[in-house]
Structure formats: structure tokens, C-alpha cells
C-alpha positions in Angstrom: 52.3 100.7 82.3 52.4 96.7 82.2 53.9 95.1 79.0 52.1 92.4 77.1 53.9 90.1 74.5 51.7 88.0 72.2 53.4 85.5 70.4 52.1 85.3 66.8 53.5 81.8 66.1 56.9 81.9 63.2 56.2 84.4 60.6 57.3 82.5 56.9 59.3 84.5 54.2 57.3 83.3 51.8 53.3 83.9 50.6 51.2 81.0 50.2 48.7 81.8 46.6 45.2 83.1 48.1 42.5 82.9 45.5 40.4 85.7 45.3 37.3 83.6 45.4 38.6 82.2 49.1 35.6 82.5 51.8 36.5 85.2 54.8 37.0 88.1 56.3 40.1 90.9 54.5 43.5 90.1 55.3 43.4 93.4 57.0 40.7 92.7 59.7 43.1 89.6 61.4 45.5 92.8 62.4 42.8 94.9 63.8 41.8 92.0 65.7 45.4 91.7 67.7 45.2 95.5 68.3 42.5 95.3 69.9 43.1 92.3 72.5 46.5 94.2 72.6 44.8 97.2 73.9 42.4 95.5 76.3 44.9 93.5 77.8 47.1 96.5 78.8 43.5 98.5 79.6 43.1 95.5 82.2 46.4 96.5 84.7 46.2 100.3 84.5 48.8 102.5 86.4 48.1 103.5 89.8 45.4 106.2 90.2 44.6 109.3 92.2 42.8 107.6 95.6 40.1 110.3 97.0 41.4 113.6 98.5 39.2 114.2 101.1 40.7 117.8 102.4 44.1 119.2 102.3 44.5 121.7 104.8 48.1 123.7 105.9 49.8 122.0 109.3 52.1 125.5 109.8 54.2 123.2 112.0 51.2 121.8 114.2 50.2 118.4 114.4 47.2 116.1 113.0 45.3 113.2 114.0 42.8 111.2 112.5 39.6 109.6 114.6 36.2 108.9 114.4 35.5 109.3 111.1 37.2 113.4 111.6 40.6 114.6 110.9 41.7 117.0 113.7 44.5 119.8 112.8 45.9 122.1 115.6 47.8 125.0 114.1 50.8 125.4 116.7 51.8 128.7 115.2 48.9 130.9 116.4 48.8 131.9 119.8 45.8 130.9 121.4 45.8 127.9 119.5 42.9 126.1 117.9 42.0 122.5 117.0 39.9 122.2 114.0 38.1 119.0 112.7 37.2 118.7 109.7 34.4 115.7 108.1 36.1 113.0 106.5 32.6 112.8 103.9 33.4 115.9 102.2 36.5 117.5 104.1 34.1 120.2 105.7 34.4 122.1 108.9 32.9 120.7 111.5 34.0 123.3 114.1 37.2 125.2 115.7 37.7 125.1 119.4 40.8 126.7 121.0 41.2 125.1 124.6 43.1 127.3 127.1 46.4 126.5 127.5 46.4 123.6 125.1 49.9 124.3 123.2 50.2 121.0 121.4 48.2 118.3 120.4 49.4 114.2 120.4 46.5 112.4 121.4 42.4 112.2 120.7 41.1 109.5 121.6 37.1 109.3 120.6 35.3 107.7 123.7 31.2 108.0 122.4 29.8 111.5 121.6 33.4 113.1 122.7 36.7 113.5 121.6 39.0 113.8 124.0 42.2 115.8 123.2 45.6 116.4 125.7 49.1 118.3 125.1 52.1 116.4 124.2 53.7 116.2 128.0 57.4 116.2 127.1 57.4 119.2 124.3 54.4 121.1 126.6 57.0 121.0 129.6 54.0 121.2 132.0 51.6 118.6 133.9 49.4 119.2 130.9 45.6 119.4 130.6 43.2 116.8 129.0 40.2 118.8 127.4 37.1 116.5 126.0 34.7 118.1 123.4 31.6 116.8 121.6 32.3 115.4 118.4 29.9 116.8 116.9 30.3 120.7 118.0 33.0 120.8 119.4 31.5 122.4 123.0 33.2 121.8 125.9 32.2 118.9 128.7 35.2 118.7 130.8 38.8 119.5 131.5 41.3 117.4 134.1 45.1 118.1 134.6 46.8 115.6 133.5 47.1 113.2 130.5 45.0 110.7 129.3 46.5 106.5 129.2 46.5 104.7 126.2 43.4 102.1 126.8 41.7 99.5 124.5 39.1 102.1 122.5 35.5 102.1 123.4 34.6 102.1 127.2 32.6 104.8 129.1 35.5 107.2 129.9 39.0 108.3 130.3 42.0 107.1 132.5 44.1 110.0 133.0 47.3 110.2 134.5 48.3 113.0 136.9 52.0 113.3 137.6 54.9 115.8 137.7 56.4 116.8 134.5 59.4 115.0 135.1 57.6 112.0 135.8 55.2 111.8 133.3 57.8 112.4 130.5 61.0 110.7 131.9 60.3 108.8 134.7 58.3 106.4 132.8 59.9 106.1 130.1 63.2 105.2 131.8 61.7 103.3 134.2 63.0 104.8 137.2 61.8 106.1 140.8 59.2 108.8 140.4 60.1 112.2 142.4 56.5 112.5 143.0 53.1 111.4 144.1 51.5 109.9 140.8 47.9 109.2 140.1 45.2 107.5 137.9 41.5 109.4 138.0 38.8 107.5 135.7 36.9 110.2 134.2 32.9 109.5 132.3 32.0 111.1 129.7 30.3 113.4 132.1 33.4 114.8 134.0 32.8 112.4 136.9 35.6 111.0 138.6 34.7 107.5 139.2 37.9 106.2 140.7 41.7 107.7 141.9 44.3 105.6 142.8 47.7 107.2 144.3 50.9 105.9 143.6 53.6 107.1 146.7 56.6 108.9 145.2 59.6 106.8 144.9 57.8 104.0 143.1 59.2 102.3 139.6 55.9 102.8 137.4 55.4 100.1 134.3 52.0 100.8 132.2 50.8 98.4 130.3 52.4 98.3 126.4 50.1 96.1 124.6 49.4 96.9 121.3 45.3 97.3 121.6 46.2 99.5 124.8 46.8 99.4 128.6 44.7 97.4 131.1 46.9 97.6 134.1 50.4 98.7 135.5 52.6 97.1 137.9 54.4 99.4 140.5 57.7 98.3 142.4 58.1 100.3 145.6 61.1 101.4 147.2 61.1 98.4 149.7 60.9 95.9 146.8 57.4 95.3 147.0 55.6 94.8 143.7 51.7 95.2 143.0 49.6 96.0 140.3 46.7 98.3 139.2 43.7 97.4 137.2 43.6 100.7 134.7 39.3 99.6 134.3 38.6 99.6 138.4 41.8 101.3 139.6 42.0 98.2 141.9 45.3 97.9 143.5 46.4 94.2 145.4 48.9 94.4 147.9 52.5 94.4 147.0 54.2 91.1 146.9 58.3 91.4 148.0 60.8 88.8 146.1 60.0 89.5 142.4 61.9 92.3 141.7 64.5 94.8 143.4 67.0 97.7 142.7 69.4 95.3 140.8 67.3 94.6 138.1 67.8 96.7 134.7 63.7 97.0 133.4 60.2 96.1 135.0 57.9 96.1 131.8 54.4 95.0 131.4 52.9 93.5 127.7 49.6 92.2 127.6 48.8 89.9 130.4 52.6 89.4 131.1 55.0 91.3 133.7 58.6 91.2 132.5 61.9 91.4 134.9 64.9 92.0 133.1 68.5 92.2 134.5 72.0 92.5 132.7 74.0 89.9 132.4 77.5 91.5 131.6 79.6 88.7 131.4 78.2 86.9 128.7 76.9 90.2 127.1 73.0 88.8 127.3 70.3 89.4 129.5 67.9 87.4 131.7 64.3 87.6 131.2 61.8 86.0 133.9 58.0 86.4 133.2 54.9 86.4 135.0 51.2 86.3 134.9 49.0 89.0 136.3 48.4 87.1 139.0 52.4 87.6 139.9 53.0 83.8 139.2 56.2 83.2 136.8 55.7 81.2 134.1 59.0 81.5 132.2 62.9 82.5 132.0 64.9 83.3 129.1 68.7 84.2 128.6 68.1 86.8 125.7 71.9 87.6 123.9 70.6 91.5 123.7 74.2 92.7 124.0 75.9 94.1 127.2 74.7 97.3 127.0 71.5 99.8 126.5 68.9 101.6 127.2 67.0 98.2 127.7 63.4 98.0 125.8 60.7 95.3 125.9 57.7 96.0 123.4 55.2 94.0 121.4 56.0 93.1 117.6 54.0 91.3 115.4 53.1 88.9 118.4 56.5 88.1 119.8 58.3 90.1 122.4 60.6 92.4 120.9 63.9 92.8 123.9 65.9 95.8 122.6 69.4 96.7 123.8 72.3 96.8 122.0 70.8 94.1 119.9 67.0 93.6 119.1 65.9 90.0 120.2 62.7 88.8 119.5 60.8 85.9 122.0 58.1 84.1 121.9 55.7 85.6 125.2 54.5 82.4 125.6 57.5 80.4 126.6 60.4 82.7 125.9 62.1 81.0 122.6 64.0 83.2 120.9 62.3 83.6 117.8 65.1 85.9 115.6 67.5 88.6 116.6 69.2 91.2 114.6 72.4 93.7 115.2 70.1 96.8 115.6 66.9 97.5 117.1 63.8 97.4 114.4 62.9 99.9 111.6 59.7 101.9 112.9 57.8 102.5 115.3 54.0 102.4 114.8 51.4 104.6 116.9 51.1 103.9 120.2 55.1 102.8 120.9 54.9 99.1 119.1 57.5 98.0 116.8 57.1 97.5 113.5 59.0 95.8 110.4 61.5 94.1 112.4 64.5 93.6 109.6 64.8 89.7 110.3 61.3 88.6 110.2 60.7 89.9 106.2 58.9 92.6 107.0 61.2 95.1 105.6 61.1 98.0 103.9 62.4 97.8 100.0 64.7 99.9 98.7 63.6 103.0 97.7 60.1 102.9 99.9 59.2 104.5 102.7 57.7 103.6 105.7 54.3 105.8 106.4 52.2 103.7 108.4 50.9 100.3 110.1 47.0 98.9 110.5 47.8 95.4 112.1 49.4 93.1 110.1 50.2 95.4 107.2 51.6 98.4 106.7 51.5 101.2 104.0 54.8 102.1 102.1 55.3 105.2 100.4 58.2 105.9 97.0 58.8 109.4 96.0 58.6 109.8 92.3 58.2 112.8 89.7 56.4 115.1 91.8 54.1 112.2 92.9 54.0 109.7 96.3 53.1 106.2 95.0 51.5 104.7 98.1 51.3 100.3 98.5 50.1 98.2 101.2 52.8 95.5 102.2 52.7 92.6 104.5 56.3 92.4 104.0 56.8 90.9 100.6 60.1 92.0 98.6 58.1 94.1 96.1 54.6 95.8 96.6 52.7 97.2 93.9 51.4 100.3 94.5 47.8 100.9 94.4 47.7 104.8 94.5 49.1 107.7 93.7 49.3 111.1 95.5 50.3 115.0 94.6 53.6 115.6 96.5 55.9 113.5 99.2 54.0 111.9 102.0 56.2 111.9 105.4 54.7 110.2 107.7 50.4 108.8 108.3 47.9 107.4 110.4 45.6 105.0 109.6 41.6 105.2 110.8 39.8 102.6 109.1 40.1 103.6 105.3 40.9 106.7 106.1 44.6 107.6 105.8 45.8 111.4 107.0 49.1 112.1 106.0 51.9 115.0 106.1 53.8 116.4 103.7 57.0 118.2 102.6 54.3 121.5 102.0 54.0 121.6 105.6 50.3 120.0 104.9 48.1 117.6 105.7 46.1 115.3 103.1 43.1 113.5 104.0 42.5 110.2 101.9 40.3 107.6 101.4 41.8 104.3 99.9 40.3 101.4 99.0 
């Protein structure tokens, strides 16, 4: 609760004569006056409240996402295992549907009418299968192997990715050769295939890592040659040699920018050339990342966040380095980007937690009594919370003003804040 001082002016030992035939109200009523604004000034900054439980429903060590206006639950401890989705009006049950061979759940994506759900590919330790199911009933329309790409949200389909296991989950990531053909099938709402492009085994594979979502890859072949896909036509141009090889480190794509990275031991930095889609360069940067890795280029906050054994940040549009810190940055929102980097202000205060970004802010939690005091913080030294919520909030995601989050009860909470 807020404290409010009034000052009452010096209060005067002594008693000025009142006669009793002075005009006015009883000495008594001035004090009941100052209660009074002394009570509806501390009425006007009340402590947090209790935001609006929409559902809380038990995780048993399964997973949760939010989408679309539903909060989606798949209990990973029951064998075959169901995803549920629940309204987020009134935490109802809109239906249960238990997709064959769907072990885990880390991605639905709502593309229209459908919701389209697919297996974590590194816990599943298969090629994984992408089921999509009407939103509304949760009936089948279609099933591909594979796993879907993270594209910008709306569009008339799906982009999934059809690769070995080893590809999908490491290759990738570590950007190196693929042991295996790899391939991008856009799928409509329908279940039609409207394009497949094949990428030949052997081939250094970069999607896309822009923050709204991928619209293209670049691929570096084993003879050096680089092209690129369009992920909305699956358009491929011919590869272009010179650009990159086997000596450099990374080959990363942000946004409308292709990124060639290479150690530079010596002086313990690296050297960052950039190029348009078109495969033209427009810029190189010595970035002082440290002499050793794993090397990472993501988007932060609208810069270019270079992680090795430091974390640089660079500006994409001409490669000045904009900050760097000793360690790579604090979290990791949805979809791989980087949040709260340490030397732009955007930290994390002592004592808070951090649960979750939408764009520019991000929502903090601080364990208390029992309680999760929840604030929204563009990075300024001290938030004030706004909410405050039954038990300790781990981790969240953010769906408009809908906020799922789990907790140290092996739940998941459904809220809406304001």
C-alpha cells in the first residue's frame, strides 16, 4: 500500500481564545475532513489485484500453447496422448483430439478455420508428423510428415519441412551439411500440396530468423554455390559461387539480409559481410565476438545480435556496432529471438523474473507470499506491478491479452490482463 504524507502546516503549543459565539463548523469536523482525503488518496493507488483466471487446468509434465483466442494443453503422461483446447471466454472445453503418434506438442500455429499442431522434432526423435484440426471441433483435415516453418501468421497454408531427424534437429541448428535430401511442401488448408522444393543432401541450410517469421532460406551447396528459396512460392534461383565456402564459421539469414560470418582468431573478433536477397553485399563489419563459439546471429530489439564468446550487437543496416557485452543475452523469447540484452537497459531487476515478451515489452514476474506479482516492463529499473496471481509463474506466452502461463503445481493458468 502507497504512503501519503500531508503536511498540516507547524502545529503551535499554545491555544489561541475561541469565543463560543465564533461562526463555523466544530473543531471536531476539520479532523474528519483530513481522514477522509487521507483515505481517498490511498483508495486512489490500490495494491495490485487478482487479473481474470480464465482456466487452470493440470500440465502432468505436457506442454501448452496459447492461439487464436484457445489455450491448447497436451497431457504428455497418457499414452495415446490428447490435445485439449479449451475457450479463452469462459475456460470451457472446446474439444479433445488425440492425433496418432503425436507424442509432444511445441507448435500450433492458427492458419483460418484450423489449427495446426506438430511434435517437438528433437525430444520426438522421429521425422515427426504435422496434424491440422478445425478450430472449432477439433476434426481432422490433414496430416503430412514433417514439421511445419515458422512463417509470418495469416496466409492460406502451411510450409512444412520434411527432413531426417538428424537434420531437422541438428543440422540446422549447427549449420552444417545435411546427411539427407531435405524438402519444403506448401500445404492449404485443404491438404493440397501446392508446391515441393528439394534440397540435395550435403547442402548448408539457413531459414530465415526474423522475428515476425521466415520468408525465405539460403542454401550453400557443397561446390560453394549459394541460392535461395522463397518459403511463399518455393521458388529457388540458381546458385551463385564466390559468396561463401567451407571456411567460413555461419551462413545466417535475418529478415531481408544474408549474413557470412568467419573467425577471425588472431584478433579474437569476427568478420561479418552482408547481403541483400538479391545476393548483392551491402556491408562488412569486424564484430570483437571473442575467438571462440558456437557462433549465433539473431534479431534483438532491431539490431543484429552476433553471439560467440561475447554478444555483440550491430546495426543491420550498416553494421555499427551498436553495444557488446561479456555474455550472450538474458532470454530467449518464442520463436528463437533474443530478448533483454543486459547492455541496452532492458534488464531484468533484481528479484524479477523473466516470463515473457510481446514486441517491445516484456512481462516480469516476483515471487512473493504465496503470490506471483506480474508487471509489464520496457526495461526501466523498477516496474510496478499491475497483477497479482495464486502461486509461482515459470515461464508464459503472450496471445493478445491473453497470457498462459506454467507453474510450480505442474499447471497451467489462463489469464486475461489488461
Amino acid at each position: 500500500m502507497s504512503t501519503v504524507t500531508i503536511d498540516l502546516g507547524v502545529i503551535d503549543d499554545g491555544w489561541d481564545h475561541v469565543d463560543d459565539d465564533t461562526v463555523g463548523l466544530p473543531r471536531g469536523w476539520g479532523l474528519a475532513a483530513v481522514l477522509a482525503l487521507l483515505l481517498s488518496l490511498v483508495s486512489a493507488a490500490p495494491p495490485p489485484g487478482r487479473p481474470h483466471e480464465v482456466t487452470r487446468q493440470p500440465l502432468r509434465n505436457g506442454e501448452f500453447h496459447v492461439a487464436g483466442g484457445a489455450l491448447y494443453v497436451l497431457d504428455s503422461d497418457r499414452t495415446p496422448t490428447p490435445v485439449e483446447a479449451f475457450d479463452a471466454a469462459d475456460g470451457a472445453l472446446r474439444w479433445s483430439f488425440t492425433p496418432e503418434g503425436l507424442a509432444s506438442l511445441s507448435y500450433v500455429d492458427v492458419r483460418g478455420d484450423l489449427a495446426v499442431l506438430s511434435p517437438d522434432l528433437c525430444r520426438s526423435g522421429v521425422t515427426g508428423t504435422t496434424v491440422a484440426v478445425t478450430r472449432s471441433s477439433g476434426r481432422e483435415q490433414w496430416r503430412a510428415v514433417g514439421v511445419p516453418v515458422r512463417t509470418p501468421p495469416g496466409g492460406a497454408g502451411t510450409v512444412v519441412m520434411r527432413s531426417l531427424w538428424s537434420d531437422g534437429c541438428r543440422a540446422l541448428a549447427d549449420n552444417t551439411p545435411t546427411a539427407g535430401v531435405l524438402r519444403w511442401q506448401f500445404i492449404d488448408t485443404a491438404g493440397l500440396i501446392r508446391w515441393d522444393t528439394a534440397v540435395e543432401a550435403g547442402t548448408r541450410v539457413a531459414v530465415d530468423a526474423a522475428a515476425t517469421g521466415a520468408t525465405w532460406a539460403a542454401l550453400l551447396d557443397g561446390a560453394g554455390g549459394l541460392s535461395t528459396v522463397d518459403l511463399t512460392t518455393g521458388a529457388r534461383t540458381a546458385p551463385v559461387a564466390g559468396i561463401a565456402g567451407p571456411a567460413d564459421d555461419l551462413v545466417a539469414v535475418v529478415g531481408e539480409l544474408l549474413l557470412v560470418a568467419r573467425w577471425d582468431v588472431p584478433t579474437g573478433s569476427t568478420w561479418l559481410t552482408a547481403y541483400g536477397r538479391d545476393l548483392v553485399p551491402r556491408w562488412k563489419a569486424q564484430v570483437p565476438t571473442g575467438p571462440n563459439g558456437p557462433l549465433t546471429i539473431l534479431p534483438c530489439d532491431g539490431a543484429l545480435c552476433v553471439s560467440g564468446e561475447r554478444t555483440a550487437a550491430v546495426d543491420p543496416a550498416g553494421g555499427a556496432l551498436l553495444w557488446i557485452v561479456p555474455k550472450t543475452p538474458l532470454a530467449v523469447a518464442a520463436g528463437g529471438v533474443l530478448a533483454l540484452p543486459p547492455d541496452t537497459g532492458l534488464t531484468v531487476p533484481a528479484g524479477w523474473r523473466f516470463l515473457a515478451a510481446d514486441g517491445p515489452r516484456v512481462l516480469l514476474g516476483l515471487r512473493t507470499d504465496g503470490d506471483t506479482l506480474l508487471a509489464w516492463s520496457d526495461g526501466g529499473p523498477a516496474p510496478t506491478p499491475s497483477a497479482s496471481v495464486p502461486g509461482t509463474l515459470l515461464a508464459c506466452e503472450i496471445d493478445g491479452g491473453l497470457v498462459a502461463c506454467g507453474t510450480d503445481s505442474d499447471e497451467v493458468v489462463l489469464l486475461r490482463l489488461p
